[in-house]
C-alpha positions as CSV (number, residue, x, y, z in Angstrom):
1,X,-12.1,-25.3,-0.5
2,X,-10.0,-22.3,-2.0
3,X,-7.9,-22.7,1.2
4,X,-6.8,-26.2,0.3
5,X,-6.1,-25.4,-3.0
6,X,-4.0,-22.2,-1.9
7,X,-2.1,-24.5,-0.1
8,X,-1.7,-27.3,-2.5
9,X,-0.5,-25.1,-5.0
10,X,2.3,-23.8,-2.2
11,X,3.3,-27.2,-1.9
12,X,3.4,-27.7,-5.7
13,X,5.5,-25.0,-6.0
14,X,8.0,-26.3,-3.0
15,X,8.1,-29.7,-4.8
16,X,8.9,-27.6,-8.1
17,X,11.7,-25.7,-6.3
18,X,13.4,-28.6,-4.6
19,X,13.3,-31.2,-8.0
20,X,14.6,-28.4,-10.4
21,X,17.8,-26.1,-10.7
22,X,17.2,-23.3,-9.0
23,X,18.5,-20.6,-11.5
24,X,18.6,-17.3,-9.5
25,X,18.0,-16.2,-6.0
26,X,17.9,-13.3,-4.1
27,X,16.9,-12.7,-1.0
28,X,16.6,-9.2,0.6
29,X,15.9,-7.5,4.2
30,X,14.7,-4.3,5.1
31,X,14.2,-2.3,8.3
32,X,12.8,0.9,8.9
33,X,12.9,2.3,12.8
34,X,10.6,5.5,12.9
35,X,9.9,8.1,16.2
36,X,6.8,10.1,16.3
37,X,6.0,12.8,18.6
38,X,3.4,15.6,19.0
39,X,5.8,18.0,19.9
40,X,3.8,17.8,23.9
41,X,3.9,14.7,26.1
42,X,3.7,11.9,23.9
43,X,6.0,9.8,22.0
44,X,6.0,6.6,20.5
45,X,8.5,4.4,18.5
46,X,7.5,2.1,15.3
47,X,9.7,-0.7,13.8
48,X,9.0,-2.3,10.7
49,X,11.0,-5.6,9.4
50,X,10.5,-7.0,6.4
51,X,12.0,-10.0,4.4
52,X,12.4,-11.0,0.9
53,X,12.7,-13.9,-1.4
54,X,12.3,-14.7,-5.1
55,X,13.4,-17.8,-6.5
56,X,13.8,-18.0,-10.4
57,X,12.6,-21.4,-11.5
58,X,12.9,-21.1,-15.2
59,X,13.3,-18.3,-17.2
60,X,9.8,-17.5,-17.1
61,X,9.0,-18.6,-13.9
62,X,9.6,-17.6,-10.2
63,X,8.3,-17.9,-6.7
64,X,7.8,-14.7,-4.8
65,X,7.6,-14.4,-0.9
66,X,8.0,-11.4,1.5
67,X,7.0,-11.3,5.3
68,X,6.1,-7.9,7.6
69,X,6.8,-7.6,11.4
70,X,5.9,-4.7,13.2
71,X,6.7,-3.8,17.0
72,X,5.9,-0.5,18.3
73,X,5.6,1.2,22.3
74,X,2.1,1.4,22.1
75,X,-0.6,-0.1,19.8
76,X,-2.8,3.2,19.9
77,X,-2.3,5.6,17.1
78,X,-0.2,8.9,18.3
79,X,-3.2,11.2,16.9
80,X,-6.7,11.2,16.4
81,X,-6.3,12.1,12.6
82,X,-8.4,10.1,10.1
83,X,-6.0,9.9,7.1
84,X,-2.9,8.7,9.0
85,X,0.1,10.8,9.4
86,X,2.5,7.4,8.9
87,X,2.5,5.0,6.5
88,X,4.1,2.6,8.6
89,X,1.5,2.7,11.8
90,X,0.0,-0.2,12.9
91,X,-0.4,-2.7,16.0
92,X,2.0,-5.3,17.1
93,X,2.7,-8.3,14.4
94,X,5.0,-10.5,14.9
95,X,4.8,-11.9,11.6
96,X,2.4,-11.7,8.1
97,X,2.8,-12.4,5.0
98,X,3.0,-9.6,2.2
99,X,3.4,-11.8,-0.7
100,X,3.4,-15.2,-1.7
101,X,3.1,-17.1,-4.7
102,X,4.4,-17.7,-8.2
103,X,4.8,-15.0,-10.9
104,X,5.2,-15.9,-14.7
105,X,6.9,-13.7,-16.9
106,X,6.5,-13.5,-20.9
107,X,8.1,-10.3,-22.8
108,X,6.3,-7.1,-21.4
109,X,3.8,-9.0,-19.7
110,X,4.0,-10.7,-16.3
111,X,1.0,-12.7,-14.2
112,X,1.2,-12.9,-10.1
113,X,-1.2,-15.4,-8.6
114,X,-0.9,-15.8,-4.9
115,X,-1.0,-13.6,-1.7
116,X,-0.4,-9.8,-2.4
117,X,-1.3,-7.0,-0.9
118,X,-1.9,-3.6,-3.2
119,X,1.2,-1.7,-1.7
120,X,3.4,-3.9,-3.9
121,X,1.6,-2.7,-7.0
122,X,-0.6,0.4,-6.8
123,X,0.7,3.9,-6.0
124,X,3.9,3.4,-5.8
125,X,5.5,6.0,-8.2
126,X,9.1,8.1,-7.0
127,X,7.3,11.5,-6.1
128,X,4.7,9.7,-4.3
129,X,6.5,7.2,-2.3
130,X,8.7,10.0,-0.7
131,X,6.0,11.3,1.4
132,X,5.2,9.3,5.3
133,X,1.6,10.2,5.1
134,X,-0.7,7.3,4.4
135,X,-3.0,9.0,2.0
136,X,0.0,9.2,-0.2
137,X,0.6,5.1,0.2
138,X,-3.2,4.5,-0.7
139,X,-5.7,7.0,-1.5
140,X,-8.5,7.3,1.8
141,X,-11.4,6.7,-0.9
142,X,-10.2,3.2,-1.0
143,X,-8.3,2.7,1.7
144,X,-11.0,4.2,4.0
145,X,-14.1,2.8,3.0
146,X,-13.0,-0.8,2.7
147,X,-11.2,-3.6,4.8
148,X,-9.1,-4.6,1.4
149,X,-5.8,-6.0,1.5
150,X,-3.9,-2.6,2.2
151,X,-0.7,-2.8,4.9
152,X,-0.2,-4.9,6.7
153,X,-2.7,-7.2,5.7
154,X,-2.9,-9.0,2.0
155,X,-5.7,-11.5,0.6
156,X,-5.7,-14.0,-2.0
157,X,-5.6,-12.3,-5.5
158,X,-4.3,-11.7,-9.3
159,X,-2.0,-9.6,-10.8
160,X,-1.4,-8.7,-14.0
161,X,0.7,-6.1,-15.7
162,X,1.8,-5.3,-19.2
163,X,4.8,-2.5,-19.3
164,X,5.8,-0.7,-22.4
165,X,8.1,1.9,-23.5
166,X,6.0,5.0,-22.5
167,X,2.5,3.2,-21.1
168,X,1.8,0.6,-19.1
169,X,-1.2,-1.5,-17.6
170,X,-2.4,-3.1,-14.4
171,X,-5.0,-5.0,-13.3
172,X,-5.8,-6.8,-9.9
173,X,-8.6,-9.3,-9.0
174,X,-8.4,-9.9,-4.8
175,X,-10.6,-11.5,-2.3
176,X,-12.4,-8.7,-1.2
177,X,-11.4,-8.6,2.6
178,X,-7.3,-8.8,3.7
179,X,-6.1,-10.7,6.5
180,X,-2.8,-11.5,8.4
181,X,-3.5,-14.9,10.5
182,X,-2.5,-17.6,9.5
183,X,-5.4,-20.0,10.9
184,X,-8.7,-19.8,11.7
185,X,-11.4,-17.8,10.3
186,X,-9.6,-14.6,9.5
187,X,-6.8,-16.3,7.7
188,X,-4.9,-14.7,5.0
189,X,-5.2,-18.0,2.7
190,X,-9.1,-17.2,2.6
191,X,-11.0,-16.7,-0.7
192,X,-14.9,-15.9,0.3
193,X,-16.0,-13.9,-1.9
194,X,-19.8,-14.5,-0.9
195,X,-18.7,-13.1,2.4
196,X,-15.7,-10.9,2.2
197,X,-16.7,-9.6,-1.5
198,X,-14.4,-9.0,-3.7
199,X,-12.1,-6.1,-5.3
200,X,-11.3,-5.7,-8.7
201,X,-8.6,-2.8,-9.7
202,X,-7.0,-1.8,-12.4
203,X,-5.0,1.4,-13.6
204,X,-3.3,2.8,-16.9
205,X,-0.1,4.7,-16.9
206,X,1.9,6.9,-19.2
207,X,5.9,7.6,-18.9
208,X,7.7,10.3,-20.3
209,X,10.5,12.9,-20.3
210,X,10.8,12.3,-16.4
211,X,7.0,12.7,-16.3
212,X,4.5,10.4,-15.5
213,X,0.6,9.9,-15.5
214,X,-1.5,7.7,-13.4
215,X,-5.3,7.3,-13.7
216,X,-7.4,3.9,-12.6
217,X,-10.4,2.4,-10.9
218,X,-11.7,0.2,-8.7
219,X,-14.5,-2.0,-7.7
220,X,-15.7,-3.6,-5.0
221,X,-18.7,-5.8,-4.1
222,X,-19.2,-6.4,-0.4
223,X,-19.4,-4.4,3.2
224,X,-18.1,-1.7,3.7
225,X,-14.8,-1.0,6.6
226,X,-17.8,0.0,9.1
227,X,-19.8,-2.6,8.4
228,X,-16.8,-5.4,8.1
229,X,-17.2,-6.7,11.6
230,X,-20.5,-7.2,13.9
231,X,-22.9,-5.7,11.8
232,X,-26.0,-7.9,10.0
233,X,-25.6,-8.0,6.6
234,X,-27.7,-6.6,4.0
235,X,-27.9,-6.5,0.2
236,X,-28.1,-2.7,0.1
237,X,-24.6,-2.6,2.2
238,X,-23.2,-5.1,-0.2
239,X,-24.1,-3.3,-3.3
240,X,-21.1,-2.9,-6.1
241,X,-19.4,0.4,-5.2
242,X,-16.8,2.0,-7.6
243,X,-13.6,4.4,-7.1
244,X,-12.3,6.5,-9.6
245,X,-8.7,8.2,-9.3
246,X,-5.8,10.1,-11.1
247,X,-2.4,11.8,-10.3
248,X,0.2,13.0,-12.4
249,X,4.3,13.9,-11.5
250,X,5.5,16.7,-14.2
251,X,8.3,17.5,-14.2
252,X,8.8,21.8,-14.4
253,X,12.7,22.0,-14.0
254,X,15.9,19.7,-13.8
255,X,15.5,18.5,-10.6
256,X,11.7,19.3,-9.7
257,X,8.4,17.3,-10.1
258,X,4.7,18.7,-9.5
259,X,2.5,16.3,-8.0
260,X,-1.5,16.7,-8.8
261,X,-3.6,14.1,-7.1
262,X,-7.5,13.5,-6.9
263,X,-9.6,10.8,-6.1
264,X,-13.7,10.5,-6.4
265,X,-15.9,7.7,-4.4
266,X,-19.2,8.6,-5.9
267,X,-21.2,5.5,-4.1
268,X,-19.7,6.0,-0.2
269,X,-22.4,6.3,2.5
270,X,-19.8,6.5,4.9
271,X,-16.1,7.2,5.2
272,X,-13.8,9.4,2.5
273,X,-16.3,10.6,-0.3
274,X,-13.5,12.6,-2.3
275,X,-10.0,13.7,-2.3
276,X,-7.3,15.6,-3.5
277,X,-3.6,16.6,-2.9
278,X,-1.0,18.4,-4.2
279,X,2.7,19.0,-3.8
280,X,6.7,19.6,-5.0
281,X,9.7,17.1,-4.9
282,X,12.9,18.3,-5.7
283,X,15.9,15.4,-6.9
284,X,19.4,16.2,-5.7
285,X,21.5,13.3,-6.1
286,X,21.2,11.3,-2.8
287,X,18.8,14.1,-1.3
288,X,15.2,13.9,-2.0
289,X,12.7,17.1,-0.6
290,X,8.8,17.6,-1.0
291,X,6.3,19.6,0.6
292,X,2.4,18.1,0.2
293,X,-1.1,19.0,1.4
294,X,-4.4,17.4,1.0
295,X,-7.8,17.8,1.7
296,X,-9.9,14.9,2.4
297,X,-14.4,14.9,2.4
298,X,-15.5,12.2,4.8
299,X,-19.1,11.9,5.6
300,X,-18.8,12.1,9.1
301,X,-16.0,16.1,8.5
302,X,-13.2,17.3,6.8
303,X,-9.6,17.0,7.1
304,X,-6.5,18.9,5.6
305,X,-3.0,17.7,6.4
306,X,0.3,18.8,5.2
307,X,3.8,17.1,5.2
308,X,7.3,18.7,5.0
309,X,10.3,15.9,4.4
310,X,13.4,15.7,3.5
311,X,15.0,12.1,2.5
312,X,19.0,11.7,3.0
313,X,20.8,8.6,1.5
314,X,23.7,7.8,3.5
315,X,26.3,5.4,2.9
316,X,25.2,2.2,0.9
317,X,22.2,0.7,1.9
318,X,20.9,3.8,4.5
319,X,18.8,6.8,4.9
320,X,17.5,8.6,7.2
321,X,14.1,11.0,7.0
322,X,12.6,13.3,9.3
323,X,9.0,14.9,8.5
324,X,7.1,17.3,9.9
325,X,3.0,17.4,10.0
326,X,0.4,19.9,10.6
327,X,-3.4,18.6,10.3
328,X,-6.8,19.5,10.7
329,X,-10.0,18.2,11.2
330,X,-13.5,18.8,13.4
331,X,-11.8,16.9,16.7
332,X,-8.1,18.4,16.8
333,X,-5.6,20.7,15.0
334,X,-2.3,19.3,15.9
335,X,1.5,19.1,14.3
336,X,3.0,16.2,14.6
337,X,6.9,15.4,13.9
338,X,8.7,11.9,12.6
339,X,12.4,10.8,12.3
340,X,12.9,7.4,10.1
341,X,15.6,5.3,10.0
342,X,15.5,2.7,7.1
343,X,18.7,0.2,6.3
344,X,18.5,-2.4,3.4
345,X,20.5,-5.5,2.6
């Protein structure tokens, strides 16, 4: 049922788009080319494209879409780490959806309802964006535990935010599992939440003098990531289970940002329990640096990684970043190096 009416309201929205003046457009396209090595025998190349369009109907109203594809050398991950070393790792796809639907826009306040994934929205701050490992894109004690719409998949949700001068507001409402297909049972128009549960997020900020100050929660009701496929389901596994988080990016000097981070899954029976990370960025024009470790408490070990980048802008619409990686866990103590490539247009 919610499937039709996903996709009656994307032909609503085409039929809106074709009868009306269309009063802005823009369209955008991003690629990002990344080599990873373990400084031994292997190597492995990972290219991500991604397309976007948003289509102004009104003033208040516009229609949102972006797309993902992913090509790599090999599908399995380069290391055995739990956490991720980069962001950007993941099997073949030759195309999914990121976003799709129509976002209404009134003063400070702006509603999203449609296919989203929580990259677009949550942790996505300056100091924390600059850094490749995936803990940094999504914190483990959500990302871990549950098979929510975190890259490169995306469910059917809502989005709200309110933005003011210093604080702002966020709050999510998604089907509780994320997909890419776009048929058959594990398709990414889907809303189940009987079956697939469903996550509910939200986060306050605060803004000021360079400095800014995260702190949110989530909630989820529904199987856990072990538990998402071939397992029996049972009301104890799809208890309500809640996520608490904070981080901050003070600014000490012209130029510098600390970054405090720390994260707390007080209901997980299995994957990331707790986490925490910390780190320095440095601003210098179109030159961005940061060294970052973390330590994340898993039920089944521990793991500490730590990441030195640096981030070049070159020319217009290009940069190029090289990182390098040291982590540790029970099954292997291992550096690891990447090089990324990223042009925009």
């Amino acid at each position: 049922m919610m499937q039709k009416i996903m996709v009656v309201c994307v032909i609503v929205a085409v039929v809106t788009l074709c009868n009306h003046r269309i009063m802005a457009q823009d369209v955008g396209l991003s690629y990002l080319s990344e080599l990873q090595t373990d400084f031994r025998t292997k190597v492995k190349w990972v290219n991500l494209l991604r397309a976007d369009v948003s289509v102004a109907l009104n003033k208040n109203i516009g229609v949102e879409a972006a797309s993902i594809s992913v090509a790599g050398t090999s599908e399995t991950p380069l290391l055995n780490d739990w956490q991720g070393f980069s962001s950007v790792e993941a099997e073949n796809i030759p195309l999914a959806l990121a976003v799709l639907g129509v976002r209404w826009q009134a003063g400070k306040s702006a509603v999203f309802v449609g296919i989203r994934n929580l990259n677009e929205d949550y942790f996505t701050s300056s100091c924390i964006s600059l850094f490749t490992n995936s803990s940094c894109g999504i914190f483990p004690t959500l990302s871990a535990d549950y098979p929510i719409a975190n890259y490169p998949v995306a469910s059917v949700g809502v989005d709200y935010k309110w933005q003011g001068e210093y604080w702002g507001v966020e709050a999510s409402v998604y089907n509780g599992t994320g997909y890419r297909m776009f048929a058959g049972r594990e398709n990414v128009f889907r809303f189940c939440p009987g079956s697939d549960g469903i996550l509910g997020i939200s986060t306050v900020n605060y803004q000021n003098n360079g400095s800014g100050y995260y702190m949110g929660f989530a909630l989820r009701n529904g199987l856990s990531a072990c538990y998402a496929e071939g397992t029996e389901e049972t009301e104890e596994k799809k208890g309500w289970n809640a996520v608490v988080w904070g981080y901050a990016e003070q600014k000490v000097f012209d130029h510098w940002h600390l970054l405090v981070q720390y994260s707390v899954n007080p209901t997980a029976k299995t994957g990331c329990r707790s986490y925490a990370g910390g780190g320095l960025v440095a601003h210098y024009g179109r030159l961005e640096a940061g060294m970052f470790a973390d330590y994340a408490d898993y039920t089944t070990g521990h793991e500490w990684a730590s990441e030195l980048t640096c981030k070049m802008c070159c020319l217009k619409n290009m940069y190029i970043q090289p990182a390098l990686h040291l982590i540790k866990n029970s099954r292997m103590f291992a550096w690891a190096g990447l090089f990324r490539f990223g042009y925009e247009i």
